[in-house]
C-alpha positions, 0 to 999 in steps of 0.5 A, a space after each residue: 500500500 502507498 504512504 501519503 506524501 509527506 509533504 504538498 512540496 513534490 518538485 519534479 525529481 530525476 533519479 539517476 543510477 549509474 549500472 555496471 554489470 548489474 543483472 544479480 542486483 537489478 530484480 531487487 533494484 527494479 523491485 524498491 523503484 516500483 515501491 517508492 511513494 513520490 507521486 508517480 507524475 513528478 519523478 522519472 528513473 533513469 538507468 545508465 548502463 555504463 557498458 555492461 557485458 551481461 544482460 544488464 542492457 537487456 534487464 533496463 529496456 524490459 523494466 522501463 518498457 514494463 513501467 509505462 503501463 504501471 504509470 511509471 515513467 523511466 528511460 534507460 540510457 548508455 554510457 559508452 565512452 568512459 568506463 566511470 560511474 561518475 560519467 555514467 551519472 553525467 549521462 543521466 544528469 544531461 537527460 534529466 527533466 527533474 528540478 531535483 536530481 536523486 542519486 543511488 547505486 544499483 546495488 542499493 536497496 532505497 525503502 519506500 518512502 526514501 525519495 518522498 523524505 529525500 526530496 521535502 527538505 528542498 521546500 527550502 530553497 536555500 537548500 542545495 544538497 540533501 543526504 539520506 541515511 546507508 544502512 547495512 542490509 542484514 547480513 550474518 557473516 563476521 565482515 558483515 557483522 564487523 562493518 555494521 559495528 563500525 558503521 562504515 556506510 553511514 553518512 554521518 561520517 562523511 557530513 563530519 569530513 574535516 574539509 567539508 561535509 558531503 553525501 555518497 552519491 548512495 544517497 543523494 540529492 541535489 538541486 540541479 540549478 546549481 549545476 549550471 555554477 559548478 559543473 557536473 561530476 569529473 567524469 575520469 574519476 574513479 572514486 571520491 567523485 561525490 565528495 568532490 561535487 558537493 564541495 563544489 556546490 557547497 564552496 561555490 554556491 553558499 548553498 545549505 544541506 540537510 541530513 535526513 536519517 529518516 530516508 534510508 537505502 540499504 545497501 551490502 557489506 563486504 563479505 571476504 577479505 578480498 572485497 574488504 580490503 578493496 573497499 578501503 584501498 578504494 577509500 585511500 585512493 579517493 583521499 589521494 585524489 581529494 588531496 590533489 583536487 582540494 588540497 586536503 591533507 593526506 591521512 596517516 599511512 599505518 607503519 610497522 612500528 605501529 603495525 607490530 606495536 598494535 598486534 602485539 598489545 592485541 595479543 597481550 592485553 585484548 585477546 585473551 579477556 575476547 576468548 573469554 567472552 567467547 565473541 569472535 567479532 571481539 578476538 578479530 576486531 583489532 585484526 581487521 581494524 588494522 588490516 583495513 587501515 593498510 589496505 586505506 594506506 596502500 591505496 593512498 600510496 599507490 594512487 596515481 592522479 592523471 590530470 584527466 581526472 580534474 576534467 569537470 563536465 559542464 551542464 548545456 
């Protein structure tokens, strides 16, 4: 059953999800559209497929032609030149109609109610940026469980960034006005595209934003090493390229003074009171935290920033 709109304010949104290779996530994706609460005739989705090599193109005309006759409007559309999911969001941004542009991920699962509480807070319109809330969805494995104990996905960590707080493209919205001052997303960025665009908007227009904790997308935690240890190469990575950009300081690269250091007062004074209580998470906890803080200061150390990067698009 539909909520009510929370509001008389409904602008005209545009969301845009940038797709690469995303057949396994596309049925729940698709699904969490189809539930959204925002008055079917003031919003429009828009899938950019960023050159996908699996049925995902074939998934995006069979969803968009299956909303037409549900009162849902929504085009699927392709970027094919740069592999990036910041010039895949680009290509949505220039098809756009929405006063309001909505972001998420294709691996993201927005709750019903998450645009109509996205979008109210634009009523104001001092207001440039809105930022939802990133939970985890449930999981049971021991990485799941450790990055829901760090809340590594929630916003409130990046709207407390020492240079400047901004939103995860996972859950965002901005007023597209703005864009015509600042430009759109760098499109050779490969990470720390989101940070970068709200800086822009929040440094150059004098714009406000608002955290909306109530309108939540849920999204997965990494469930190996592997894909852990990418995530925090990934977080290095983009502070390298913010550092170039914007000139924020790097972060502490982890040593092995301190490497060894810290392993061993695990070893000494906090592993043997964790297998007492007999919870895992507890014995691997300070494992983990340093295994991702050198995954962190590898992808920061090895980062290397081509001056393509710096390219921004500009809105016509």
């Amino acid at each position: 059953m539909k909520s009510p709109n929370l509001s008389p304010y409904s602008p005209t949104v545009s969301v845009i999800v940038p797709i690469y290779n995303g057949a396994a996530d596309l049925p729940d994706l698709l699904s969490c559209v189809e539930q959204q609460t925002y008055p079917r005739t003031q919003v429009e989705y828009l899938l950019v497929d960023n050159h996908s090599q699996d049925q995902t193109p074939v998934l995006l005309n069979a969803a968009v032609e299956s909303w037409g006759v549900k009162g849902l409007q929504g085009r699927s559309l392709l970027e094919a030149t740069i592999q990036s999911s910041y010039a895949a969001r680009n290509t949505g941004i220039l098809a756009a109609r929405g006063e309001i542009l909505a972001f998420t991920d294709a691996d993201c699962r927005p709750v019903p109610d998450w645009l109509t509480r996205l979008v109210a807070p634009f009523a104001d319109q001092s207001l440039g940026l809105s930022v939802g809330e990133v939970v985890a969805l449930p999981g049971d494995s021991l990485l799941e469980r450790y990055a829901e104990r760090k809340t590594t996905l929630s916003q409130r960590h990046t709207l407390n960034h020492p240079f400047c707080p901004y939103g995860q493209t996972a859950n965002l919205a901005v007023r597209r006005s703005l864009l015509t001052t600042t430009g759109l997303f760098r499109p050779h960025l490969t990470t720390g595209g989101d940070a970068d665009l709200c800086w822009r908007i929040l440094r150059e227009t004098g714009c406000g934003w608002q955290f909306v904790p109530e309108a939540i997308v849920q999204h997965r935690h990494r469930r190996t090493l592997k894909e852990l240890q990418s995530q925090w190469r990934r977080y290095g990575r983009s502070n390298q390229y913010l550092h170039q950009l914007h000139g924020v300081p790097l972060m502490r690269s982890l040593t092995a003074q301190e490497l060894s250091y810290r392993l061993a007062r695990w070893a000494v004074k906090e592993l043997p009171p964790a297998l007492l209580r007999g919870k895992i998470l507890d014995v691997v906890q300070t494992p983990l935290d340093l295994l991702t803080f050198a995954a962190r200061s590898q992808g920061q150390k090895s980062a290397v920033f081509d001056p393509q990067m710096a390219e921004i698009s500009i809105l016509q």
